[in-house]
N, C-alpha and C positions, 0 to 999 in steps of 0.2 A: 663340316656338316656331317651330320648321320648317313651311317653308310646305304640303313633299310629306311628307304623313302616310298608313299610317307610313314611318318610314326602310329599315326591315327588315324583310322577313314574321316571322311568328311560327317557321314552321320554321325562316329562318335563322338565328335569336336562341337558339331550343332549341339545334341543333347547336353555336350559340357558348356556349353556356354548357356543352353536356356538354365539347365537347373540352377547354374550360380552366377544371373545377371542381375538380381537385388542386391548383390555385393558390388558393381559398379555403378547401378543406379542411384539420382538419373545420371544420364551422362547423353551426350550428344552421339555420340557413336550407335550406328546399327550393330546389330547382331553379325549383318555380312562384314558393317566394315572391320567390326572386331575377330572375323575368322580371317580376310585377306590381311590382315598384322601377322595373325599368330604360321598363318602358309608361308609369308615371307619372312620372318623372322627362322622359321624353322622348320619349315614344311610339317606340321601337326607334332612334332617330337620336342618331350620334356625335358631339356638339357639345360646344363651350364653353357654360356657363351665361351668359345674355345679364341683363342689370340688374346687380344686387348680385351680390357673390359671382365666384369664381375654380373654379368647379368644372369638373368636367370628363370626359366618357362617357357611357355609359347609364345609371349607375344616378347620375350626378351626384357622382361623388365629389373631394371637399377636395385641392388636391394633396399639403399637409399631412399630408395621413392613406393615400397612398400606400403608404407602409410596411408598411402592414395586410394590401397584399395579395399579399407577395411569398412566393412559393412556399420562398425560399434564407435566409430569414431576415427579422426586421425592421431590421437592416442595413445590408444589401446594396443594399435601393434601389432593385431588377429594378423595378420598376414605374416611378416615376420616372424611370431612366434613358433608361425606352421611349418617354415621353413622354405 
């Protein structure tokens, strides 16, 4: 895990997740439950998953499973593309 915990205060991680939650929407998930993912996956910090695994952001997600979160279609790819 990151050494300087956390990566991101709590407000910047709110405002990150309001500006870009029509890219999940809809989705069943609140706003809180999507910040306690991204706290436990990594305590607010942008990384690659360190050991097993190929994941990748705050909430730890598959790049395989990228698609999931593209606003333009599952397709399209916008997520992956971005890196």
């Amino acid at each position: 895990m990151a050494a300087n915990l956390p990566g991101k205060s709590y407000s910047y991680m709110v405002g990150l997740l309001n500006q870009n939650a029509d890219v999940i929407a809809p989705t069943p998930l609140t706003n809180e439950t999507m910040l306690s993912i991204f706290w436990e996956e990594t305590f607010f910090n942008n990384i690659l998953q360190t050991g097993a695994g190929h994941a990748v952001g705050f909430g730890q997600t598959e790049p395989a499973e990228f698609y999931r979160f593209d606003a333009n279609g599952s397709l399209s790819q916008l997520a992956k593309a971005k890196g």
